[in-house]
VOMAR-398323 format. One record per residue (C-alpha): residue number from 1; residue in one letter; x, y, z. Coordinates in nm, 2 decimals, decimal comma, padded with zeros to 4 digits. Example, Ala and Ser with C-alpha at 12.3 -4.5 7.8 and 13.67 -1.06 7.14 Angstrom:
! residues 2
<1 'A' <01,23 -00,45 00,78>>
<2 'S' <01,37 -00,11 00,71>>
***
This chain:
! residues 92
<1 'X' <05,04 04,47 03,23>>
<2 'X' <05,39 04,51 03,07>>
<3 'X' <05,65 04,74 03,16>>
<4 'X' <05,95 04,87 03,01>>
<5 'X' <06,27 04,82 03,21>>
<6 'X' <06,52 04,90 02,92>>
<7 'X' <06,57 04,92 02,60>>
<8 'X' <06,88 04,85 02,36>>
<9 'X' <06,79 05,00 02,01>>
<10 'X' <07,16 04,90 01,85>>
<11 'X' <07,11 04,56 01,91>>
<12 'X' <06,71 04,60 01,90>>
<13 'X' <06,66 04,47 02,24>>
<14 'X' <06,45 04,53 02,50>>
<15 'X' <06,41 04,42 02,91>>
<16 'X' <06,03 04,41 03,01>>
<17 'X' <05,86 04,32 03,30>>
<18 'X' <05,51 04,12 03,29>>
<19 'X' <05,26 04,16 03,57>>
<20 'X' <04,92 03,99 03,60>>
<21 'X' <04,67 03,96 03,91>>
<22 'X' <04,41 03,71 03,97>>
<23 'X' <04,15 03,62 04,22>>
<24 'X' <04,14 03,30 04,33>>
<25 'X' <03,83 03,14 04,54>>
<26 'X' <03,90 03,12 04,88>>
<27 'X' <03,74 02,69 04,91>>
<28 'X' <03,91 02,41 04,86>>
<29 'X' <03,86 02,03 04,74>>
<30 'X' <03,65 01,82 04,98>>
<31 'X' <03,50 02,16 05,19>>
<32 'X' <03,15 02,22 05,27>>
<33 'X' <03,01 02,53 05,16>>
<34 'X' <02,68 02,67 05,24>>
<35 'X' <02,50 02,82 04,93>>
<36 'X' <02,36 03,19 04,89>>
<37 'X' <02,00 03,17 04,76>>
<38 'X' <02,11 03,29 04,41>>
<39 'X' <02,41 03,05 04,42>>
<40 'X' <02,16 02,78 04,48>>
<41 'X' <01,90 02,92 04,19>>
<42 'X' <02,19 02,93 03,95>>
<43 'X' <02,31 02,58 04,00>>
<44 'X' <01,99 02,41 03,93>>
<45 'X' <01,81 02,39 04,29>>
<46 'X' <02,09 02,21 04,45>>
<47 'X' <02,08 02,22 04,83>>
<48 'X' <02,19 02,45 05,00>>
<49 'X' <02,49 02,30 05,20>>
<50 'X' <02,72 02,13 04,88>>
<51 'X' <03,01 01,96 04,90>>
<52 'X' <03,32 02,10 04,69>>
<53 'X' <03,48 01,84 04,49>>
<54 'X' <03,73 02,03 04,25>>
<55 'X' <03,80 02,37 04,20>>
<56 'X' <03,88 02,49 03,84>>
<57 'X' <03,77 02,77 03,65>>
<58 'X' <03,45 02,70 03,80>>
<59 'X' <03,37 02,55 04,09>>
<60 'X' <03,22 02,17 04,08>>
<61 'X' <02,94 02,05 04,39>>
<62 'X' <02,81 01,79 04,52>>
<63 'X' <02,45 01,76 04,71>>
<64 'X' <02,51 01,53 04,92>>
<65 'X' <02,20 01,50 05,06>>
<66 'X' <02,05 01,44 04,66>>
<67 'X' <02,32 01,35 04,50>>
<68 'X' <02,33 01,57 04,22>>
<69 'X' <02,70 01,71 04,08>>
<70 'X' <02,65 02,09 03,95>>
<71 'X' <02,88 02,36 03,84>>
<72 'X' <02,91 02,72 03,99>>
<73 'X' <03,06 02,96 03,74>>
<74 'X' <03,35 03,20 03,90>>
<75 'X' <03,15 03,48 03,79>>
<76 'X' <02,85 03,38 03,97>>
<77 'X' <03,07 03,24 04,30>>
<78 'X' <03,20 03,63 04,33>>
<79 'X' <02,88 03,81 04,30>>
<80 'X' <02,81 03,63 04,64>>
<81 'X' <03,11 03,51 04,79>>
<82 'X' <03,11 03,22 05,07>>
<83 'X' <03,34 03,04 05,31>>
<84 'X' <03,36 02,70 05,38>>
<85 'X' <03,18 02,56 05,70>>
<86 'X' <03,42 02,34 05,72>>
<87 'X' <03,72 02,21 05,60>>
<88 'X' <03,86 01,83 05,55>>
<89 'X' <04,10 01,91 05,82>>
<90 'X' <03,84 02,00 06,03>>
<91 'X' <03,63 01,70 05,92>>
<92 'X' <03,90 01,41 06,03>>
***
């Protein structure tokens, strides 16, 4: 979103103000998350309580109880949002 805040057309100028909004996934690194059934289907039958191990423009899992490492697309995180059961704070 740009804005015009002035504009200087002798010297072919111009002030202008950028907006931009974005949604950012409410887990962090090292939480445990508990999957929603179409979370789980989409990430390759991982378990459903994952552990999160970095969160880019997707979000990257662990099973811990399998092993596996999957990714979880932001698209498909937002259709079914979740909260962590815990966090590492809580954890120590």
């Amino acid at each position: 979103n740009t804005r015009v805040l002035s504009e200087d057309f002798k010297n072919n100028e111009a002030t202008l103000k950028h907006a931009f909004s974005l949604e950012v996934a409410p887990v962090c690194k090292y939480d445990l998350l508990c999957l929603h059934p179409r979370q789980h289907a989409a990430c390759g039958a991982l378990g459903p309580v994952v552990l999160v191990t970095s969160v880019t423009a997707s979000i990257h899992l662990l099973d811990i109880a399998r092993m596996r490492v999957a990714d979880l697309k932001s698209e498909t995180f937002f259709h079914n949002p979740r909260y962590s059961i815990m966090t590492l704070s809580q954890a120590v």
